[in-house]
PyMOL Python script that loads the backbone (N, CA, C, O; Angstrom):
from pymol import cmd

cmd.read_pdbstr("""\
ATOM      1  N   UNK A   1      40.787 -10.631 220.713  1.00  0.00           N
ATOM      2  CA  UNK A   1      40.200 -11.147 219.506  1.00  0.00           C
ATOM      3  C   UNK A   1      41.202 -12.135 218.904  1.00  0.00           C
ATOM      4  O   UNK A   1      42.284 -11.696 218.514  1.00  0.00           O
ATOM      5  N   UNK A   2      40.868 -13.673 218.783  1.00  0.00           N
ATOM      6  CA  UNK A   2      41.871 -14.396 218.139  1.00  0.00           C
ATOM      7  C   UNK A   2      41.456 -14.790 216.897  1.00  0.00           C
ATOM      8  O   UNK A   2      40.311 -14.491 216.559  1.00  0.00           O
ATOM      9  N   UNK A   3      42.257 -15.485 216.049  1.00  0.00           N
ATOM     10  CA  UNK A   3      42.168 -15.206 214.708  1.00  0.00           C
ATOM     11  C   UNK A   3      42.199 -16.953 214.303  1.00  0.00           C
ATOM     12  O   UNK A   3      42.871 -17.568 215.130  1.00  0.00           O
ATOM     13  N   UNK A   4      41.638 -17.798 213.261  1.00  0.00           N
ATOM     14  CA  UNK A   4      42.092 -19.030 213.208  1.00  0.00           C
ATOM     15  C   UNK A   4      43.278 -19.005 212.755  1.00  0.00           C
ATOM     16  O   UNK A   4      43.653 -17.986 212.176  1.00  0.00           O
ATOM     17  N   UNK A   5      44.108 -20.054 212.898  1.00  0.00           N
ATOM     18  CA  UNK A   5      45.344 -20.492 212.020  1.00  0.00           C
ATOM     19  C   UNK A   5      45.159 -20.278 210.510  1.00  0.00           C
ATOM     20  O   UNK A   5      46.022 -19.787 209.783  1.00  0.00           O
ATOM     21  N   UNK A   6      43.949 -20.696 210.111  1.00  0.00           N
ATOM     22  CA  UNK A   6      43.718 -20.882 208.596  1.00  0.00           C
ATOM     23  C   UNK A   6      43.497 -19.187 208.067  1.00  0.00           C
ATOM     24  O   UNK A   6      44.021 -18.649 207.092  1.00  0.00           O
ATOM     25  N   UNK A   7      42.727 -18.704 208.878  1.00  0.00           N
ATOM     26  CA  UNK A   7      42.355 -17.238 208.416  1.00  0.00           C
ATOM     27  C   UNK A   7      43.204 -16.546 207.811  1.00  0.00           C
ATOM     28  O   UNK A   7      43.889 -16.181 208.766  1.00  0.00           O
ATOM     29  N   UNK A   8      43.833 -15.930 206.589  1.00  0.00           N
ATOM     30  CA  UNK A   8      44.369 -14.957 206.146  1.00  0.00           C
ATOM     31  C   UNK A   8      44.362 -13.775 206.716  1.00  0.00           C
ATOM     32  O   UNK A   8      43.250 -13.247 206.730  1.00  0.00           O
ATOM     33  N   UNK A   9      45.226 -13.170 207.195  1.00  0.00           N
ATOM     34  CA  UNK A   9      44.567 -11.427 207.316  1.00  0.00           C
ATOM     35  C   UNK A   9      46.212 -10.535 206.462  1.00  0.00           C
ATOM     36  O   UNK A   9      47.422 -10.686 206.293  1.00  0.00           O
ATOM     37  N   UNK A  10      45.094  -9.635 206.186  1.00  0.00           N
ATOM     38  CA  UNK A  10      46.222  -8.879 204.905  1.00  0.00           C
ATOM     39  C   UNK A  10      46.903  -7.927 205.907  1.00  0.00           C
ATOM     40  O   UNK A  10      46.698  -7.964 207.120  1.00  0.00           O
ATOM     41  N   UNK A  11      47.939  -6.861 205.128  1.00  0.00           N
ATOM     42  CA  UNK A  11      48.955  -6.196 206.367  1.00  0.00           C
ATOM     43  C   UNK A  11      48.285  -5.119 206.882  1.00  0.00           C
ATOM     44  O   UNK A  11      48.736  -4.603 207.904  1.00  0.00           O
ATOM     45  N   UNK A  12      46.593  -4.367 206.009  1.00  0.00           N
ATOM     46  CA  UNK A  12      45.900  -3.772 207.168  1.00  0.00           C
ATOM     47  C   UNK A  12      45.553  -4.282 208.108  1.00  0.00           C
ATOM     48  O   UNK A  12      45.915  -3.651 209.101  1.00  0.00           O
ATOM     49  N   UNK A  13      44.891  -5.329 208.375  1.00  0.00           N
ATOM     50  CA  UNK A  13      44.331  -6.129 209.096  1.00  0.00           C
ATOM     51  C   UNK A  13      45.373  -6.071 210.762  1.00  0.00           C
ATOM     52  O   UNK A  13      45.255  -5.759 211.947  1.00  0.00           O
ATOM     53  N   UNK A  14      46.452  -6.657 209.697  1.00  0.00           N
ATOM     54  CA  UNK A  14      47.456  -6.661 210.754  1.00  0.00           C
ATOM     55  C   UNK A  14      47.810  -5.355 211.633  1.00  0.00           C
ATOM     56  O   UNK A  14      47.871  -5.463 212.858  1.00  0.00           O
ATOM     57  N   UNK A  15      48.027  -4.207 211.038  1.00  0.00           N
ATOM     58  CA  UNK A  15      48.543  -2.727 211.367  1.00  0.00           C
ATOM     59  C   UNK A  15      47.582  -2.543 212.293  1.00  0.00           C
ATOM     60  O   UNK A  15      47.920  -2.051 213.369  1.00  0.00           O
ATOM     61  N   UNK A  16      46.334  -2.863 212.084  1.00  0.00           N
ATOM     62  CA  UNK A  16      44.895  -2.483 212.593  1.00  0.00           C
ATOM     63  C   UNK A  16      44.821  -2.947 213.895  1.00  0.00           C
ATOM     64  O   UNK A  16      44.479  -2.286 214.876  1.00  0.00           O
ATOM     65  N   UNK A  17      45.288  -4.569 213.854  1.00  0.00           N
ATOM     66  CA  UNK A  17      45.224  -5.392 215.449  1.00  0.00           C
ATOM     67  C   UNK A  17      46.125  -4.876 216.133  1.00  0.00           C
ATOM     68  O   UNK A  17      45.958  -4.920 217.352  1.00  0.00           O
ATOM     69  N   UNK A  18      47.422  -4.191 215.582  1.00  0.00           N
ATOM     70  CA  UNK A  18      48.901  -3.991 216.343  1.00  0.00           C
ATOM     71  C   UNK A  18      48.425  -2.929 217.113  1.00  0.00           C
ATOM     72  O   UNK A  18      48.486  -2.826 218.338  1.00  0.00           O
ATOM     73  N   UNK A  19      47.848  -1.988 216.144  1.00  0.00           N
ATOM     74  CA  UNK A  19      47.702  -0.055 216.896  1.00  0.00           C
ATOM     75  C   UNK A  19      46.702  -0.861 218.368  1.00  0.00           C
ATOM     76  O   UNK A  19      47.034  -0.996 219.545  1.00  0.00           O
ATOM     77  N   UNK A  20      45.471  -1.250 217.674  1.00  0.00           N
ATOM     78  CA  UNK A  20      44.148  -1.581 219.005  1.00  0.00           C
ATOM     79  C   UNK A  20      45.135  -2.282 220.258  1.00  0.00           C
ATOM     80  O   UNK A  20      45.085  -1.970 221.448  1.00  0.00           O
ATOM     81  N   UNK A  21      45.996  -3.266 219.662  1.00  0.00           N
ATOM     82  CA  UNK A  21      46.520  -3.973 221.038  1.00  0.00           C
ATOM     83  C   UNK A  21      47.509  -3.148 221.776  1.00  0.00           C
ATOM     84  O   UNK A  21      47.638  -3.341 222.985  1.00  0.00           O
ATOM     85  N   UNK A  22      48.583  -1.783 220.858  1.00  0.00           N
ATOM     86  CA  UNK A  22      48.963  -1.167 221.625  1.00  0.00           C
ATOM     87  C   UNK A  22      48.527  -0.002 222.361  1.00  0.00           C
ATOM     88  O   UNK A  22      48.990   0.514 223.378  1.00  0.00           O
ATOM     89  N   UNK A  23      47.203   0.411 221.387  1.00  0.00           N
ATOM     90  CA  UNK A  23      46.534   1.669 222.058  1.00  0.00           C
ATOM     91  C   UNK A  23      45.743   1.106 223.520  1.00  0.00           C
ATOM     92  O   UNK A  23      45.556   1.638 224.615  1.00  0.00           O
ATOM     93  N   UNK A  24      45.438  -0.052 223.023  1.00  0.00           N
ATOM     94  CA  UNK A  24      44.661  -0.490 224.913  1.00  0.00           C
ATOM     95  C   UNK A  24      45.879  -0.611 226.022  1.00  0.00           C
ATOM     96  O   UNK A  24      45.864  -0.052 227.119  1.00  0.00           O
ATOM     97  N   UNK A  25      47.082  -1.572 225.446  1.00  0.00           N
ATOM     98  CA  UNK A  25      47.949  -1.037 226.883  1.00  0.00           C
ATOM     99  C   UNK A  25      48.908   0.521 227.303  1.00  0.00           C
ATOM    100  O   UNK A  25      49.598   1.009 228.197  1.00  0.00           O
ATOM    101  N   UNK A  26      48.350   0.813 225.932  1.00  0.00           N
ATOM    102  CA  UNK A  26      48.763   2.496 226.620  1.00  0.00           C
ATOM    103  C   UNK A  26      47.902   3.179 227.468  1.00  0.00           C
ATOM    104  O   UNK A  26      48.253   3.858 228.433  1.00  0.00           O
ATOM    105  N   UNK A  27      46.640   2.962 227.044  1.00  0.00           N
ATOM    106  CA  UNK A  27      45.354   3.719 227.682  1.00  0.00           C
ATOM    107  C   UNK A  27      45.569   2.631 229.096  1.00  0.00           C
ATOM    108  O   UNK A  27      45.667   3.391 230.059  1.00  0.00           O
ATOM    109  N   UNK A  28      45.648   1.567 229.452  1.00  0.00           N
ATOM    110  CA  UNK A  28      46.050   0.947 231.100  1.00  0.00           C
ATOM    111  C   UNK A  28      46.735   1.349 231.464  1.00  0.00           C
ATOM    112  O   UNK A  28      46.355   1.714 232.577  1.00  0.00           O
ATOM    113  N   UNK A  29      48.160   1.749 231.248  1.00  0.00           N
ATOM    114  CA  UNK A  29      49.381   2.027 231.819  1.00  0.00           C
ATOM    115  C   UNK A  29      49.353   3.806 232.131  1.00  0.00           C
ATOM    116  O   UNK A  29      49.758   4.357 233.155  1.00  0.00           O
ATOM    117  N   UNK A  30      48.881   4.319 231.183  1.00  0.00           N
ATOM    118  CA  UNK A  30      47.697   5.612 231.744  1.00  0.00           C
ATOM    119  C   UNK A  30      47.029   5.762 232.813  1.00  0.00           C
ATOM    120  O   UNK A  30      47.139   6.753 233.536  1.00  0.00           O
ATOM    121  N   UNK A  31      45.947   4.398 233.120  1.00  0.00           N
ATOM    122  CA  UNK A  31      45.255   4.705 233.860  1.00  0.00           C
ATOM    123  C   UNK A  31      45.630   4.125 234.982  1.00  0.00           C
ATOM    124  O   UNK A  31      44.931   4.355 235.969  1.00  0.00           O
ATOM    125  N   UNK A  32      47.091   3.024 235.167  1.00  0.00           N
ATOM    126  CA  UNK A  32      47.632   2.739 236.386  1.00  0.00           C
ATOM    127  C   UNK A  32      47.948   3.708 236.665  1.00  0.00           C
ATOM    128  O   UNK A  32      47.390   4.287 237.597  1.00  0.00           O
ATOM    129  N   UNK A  33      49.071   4.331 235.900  1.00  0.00           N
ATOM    130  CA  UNK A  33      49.798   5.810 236.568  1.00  0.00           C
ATOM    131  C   UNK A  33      48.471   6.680 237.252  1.00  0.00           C
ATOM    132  O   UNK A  33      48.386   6.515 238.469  1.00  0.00           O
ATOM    133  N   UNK A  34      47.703   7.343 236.806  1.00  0.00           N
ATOM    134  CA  UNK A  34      47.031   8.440 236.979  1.00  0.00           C
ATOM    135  C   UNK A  34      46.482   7.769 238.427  1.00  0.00           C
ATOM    136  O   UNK A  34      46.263   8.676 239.229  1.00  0.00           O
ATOM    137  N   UNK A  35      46.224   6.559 238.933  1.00  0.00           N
ATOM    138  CA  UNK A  35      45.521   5.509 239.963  1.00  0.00           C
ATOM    139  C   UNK A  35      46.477   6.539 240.940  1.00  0.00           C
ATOM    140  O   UNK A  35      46.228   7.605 241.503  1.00  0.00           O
ATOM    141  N   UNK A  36      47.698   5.679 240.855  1.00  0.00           N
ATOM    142  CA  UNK A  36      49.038   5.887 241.451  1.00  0.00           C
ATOM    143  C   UNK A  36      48.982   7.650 242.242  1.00  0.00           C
ATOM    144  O   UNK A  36      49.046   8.044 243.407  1.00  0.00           O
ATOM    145  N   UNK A  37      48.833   8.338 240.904  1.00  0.00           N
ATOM    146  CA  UNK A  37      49.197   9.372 241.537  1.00  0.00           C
ATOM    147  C   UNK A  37      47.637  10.600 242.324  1.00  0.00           C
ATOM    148  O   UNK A  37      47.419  11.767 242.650  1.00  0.00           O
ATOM    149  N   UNK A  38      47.004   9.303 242.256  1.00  0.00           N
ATOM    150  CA  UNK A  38      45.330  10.229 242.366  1.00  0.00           C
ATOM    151  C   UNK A  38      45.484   9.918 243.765  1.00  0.00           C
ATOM    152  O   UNK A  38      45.167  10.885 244.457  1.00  0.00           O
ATOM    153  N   UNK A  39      45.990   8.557 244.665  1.00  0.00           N
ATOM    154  CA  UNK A  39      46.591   8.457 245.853  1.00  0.00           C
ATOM    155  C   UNK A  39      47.371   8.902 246.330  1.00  0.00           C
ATOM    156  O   UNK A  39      48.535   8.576 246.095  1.00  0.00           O
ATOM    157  N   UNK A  40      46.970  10.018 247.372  1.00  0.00           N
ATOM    158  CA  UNK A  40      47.694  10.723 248.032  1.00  0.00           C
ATOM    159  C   UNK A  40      48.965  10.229 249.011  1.00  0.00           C
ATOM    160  O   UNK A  40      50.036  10.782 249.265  1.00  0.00           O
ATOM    161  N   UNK A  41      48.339   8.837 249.491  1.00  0.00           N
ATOM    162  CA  UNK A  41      49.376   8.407 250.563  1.00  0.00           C
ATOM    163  C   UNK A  41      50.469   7.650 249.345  1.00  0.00           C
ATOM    164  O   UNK A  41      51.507   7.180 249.812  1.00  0.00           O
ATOM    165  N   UNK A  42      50.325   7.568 248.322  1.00  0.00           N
ATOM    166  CA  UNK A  42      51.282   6.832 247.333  1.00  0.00           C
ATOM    167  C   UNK A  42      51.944   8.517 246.519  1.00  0.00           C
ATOM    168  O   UNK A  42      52.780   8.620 245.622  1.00  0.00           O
ATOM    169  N   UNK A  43      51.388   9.339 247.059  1.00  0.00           N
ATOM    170  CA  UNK A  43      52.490  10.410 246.212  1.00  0.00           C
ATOM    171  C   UNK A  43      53.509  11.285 247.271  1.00  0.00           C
ATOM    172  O   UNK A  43      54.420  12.072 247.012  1.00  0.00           O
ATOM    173  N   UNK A  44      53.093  10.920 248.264  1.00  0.00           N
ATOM    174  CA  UNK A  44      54.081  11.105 249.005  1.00  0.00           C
ATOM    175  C   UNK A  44      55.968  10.313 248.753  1.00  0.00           C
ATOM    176  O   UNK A  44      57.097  10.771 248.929  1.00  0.00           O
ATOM    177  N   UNK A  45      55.425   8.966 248.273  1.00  0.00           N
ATOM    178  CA  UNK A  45      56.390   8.461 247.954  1.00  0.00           C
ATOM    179  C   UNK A  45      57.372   9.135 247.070  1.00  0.00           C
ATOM    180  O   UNK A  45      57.148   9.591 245.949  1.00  0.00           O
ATOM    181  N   UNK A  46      58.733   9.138 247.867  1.00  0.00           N
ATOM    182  CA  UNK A  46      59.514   9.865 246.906  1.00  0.00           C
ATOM    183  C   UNK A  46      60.431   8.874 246.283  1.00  0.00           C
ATOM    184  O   UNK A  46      61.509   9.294 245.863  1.00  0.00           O
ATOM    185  N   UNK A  47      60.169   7.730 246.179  1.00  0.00           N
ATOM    186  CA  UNK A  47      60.940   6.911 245.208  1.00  0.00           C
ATOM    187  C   UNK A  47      60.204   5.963 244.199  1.00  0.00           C
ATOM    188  O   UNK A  47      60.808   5.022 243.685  1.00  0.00           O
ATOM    189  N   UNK A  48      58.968   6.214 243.941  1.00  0.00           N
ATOM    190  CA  UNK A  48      57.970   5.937 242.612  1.00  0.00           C
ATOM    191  C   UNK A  48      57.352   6.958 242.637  1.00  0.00           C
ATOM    192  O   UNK A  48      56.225   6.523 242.402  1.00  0.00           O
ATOM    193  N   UNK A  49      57.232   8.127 242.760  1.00  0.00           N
ATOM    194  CA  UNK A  49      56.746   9.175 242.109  1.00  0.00           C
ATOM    195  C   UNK A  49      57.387   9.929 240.670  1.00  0.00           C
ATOM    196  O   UNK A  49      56.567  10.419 239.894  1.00  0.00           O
ATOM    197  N   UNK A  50      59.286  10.034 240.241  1.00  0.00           N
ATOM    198  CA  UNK A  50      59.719   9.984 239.655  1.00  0.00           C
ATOM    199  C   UNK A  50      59.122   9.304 238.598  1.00  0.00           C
ATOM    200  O   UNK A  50      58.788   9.827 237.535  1.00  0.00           O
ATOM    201  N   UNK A  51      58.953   7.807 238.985  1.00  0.00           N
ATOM    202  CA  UNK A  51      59.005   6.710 237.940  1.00  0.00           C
ATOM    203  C   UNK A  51      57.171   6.644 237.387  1.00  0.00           C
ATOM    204  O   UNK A  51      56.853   6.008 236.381  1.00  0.00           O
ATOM    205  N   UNK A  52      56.343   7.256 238.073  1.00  0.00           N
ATOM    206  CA  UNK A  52      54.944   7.414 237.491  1.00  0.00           C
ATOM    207  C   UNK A  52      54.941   8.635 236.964  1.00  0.00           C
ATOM    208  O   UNK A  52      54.009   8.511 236.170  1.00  0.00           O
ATOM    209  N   UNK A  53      55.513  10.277 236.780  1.00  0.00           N
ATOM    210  CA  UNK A  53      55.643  11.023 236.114  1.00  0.00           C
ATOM    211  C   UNK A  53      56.231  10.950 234.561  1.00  0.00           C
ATOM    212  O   UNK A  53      55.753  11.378 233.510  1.00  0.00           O
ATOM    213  N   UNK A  54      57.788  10.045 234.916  1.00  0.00           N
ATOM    214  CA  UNK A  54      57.943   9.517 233.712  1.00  0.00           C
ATOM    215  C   UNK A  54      57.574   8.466 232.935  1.00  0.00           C
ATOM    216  O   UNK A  54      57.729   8.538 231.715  1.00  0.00           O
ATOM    217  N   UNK A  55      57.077   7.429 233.486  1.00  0.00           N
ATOM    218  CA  UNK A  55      55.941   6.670 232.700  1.00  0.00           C
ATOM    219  C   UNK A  55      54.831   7.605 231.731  1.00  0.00           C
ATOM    220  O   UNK A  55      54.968   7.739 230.515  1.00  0.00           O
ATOM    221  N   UNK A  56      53.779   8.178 232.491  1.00  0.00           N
ATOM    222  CA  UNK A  56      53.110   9.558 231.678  1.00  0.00           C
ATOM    223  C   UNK A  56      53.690  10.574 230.894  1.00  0.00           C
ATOM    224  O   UNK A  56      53.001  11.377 230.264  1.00  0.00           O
ATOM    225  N   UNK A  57      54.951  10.582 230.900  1.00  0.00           N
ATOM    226  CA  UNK A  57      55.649  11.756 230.204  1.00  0.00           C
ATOM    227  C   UNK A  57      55.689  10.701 228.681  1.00  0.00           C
ATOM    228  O   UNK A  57      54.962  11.060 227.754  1.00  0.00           O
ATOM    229  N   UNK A  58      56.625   9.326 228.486  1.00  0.00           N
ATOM    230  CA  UNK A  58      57.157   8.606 227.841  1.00  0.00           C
ATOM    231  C   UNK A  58      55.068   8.024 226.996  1.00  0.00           C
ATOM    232  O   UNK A  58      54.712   7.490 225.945  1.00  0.00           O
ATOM    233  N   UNK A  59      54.565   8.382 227.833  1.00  0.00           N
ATOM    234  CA  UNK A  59      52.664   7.316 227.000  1.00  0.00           C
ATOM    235  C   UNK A  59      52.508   9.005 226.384  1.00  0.00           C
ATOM    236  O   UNK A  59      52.122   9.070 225.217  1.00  0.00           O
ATOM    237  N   UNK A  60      52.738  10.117 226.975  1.00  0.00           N
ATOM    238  CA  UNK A  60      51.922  11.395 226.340  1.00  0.00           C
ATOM    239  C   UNK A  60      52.814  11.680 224.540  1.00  0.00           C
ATOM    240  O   UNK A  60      52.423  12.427 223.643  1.00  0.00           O
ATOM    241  N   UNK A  61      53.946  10.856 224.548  1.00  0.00           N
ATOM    242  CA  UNK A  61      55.012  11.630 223.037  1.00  0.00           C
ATOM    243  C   UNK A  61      54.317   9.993 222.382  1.00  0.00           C
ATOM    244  O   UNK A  61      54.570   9.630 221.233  1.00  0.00           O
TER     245      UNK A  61
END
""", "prot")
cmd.dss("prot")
cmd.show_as("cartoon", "prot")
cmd.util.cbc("prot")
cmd.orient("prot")
């Protein structure tokens, strides 16, 4: 959603666009990980399996 140059938006407005733009790349980076680990031949991997547990650990706090 872009906004004109001229448009005012007050600091809800703002708080409002920040949470939506960070709650959507949390909910992706969610649903890469969960991709990641729903593939079996990718959880075998023992050197990004670490790093997709803690990705999901660091989006769940």
């Amino acid at each position: 959603m872009r906004t004109a140059a001229s448009e005012y938006l007050n600091q809800t407005q703002i708080m409002s666009r920040l949470g939506a733009t960070f709650g959507a790349l949390i909910h992706e980076q969610v649903a890469a990980v969960r991709r990641f680990l729903d593939d079996e031949s990718n959880y075998d991997s023992s050197e990004l399996k670490p790093l997709a547990e803690l990705a999901i650990r660091l989006v769940e706090r």
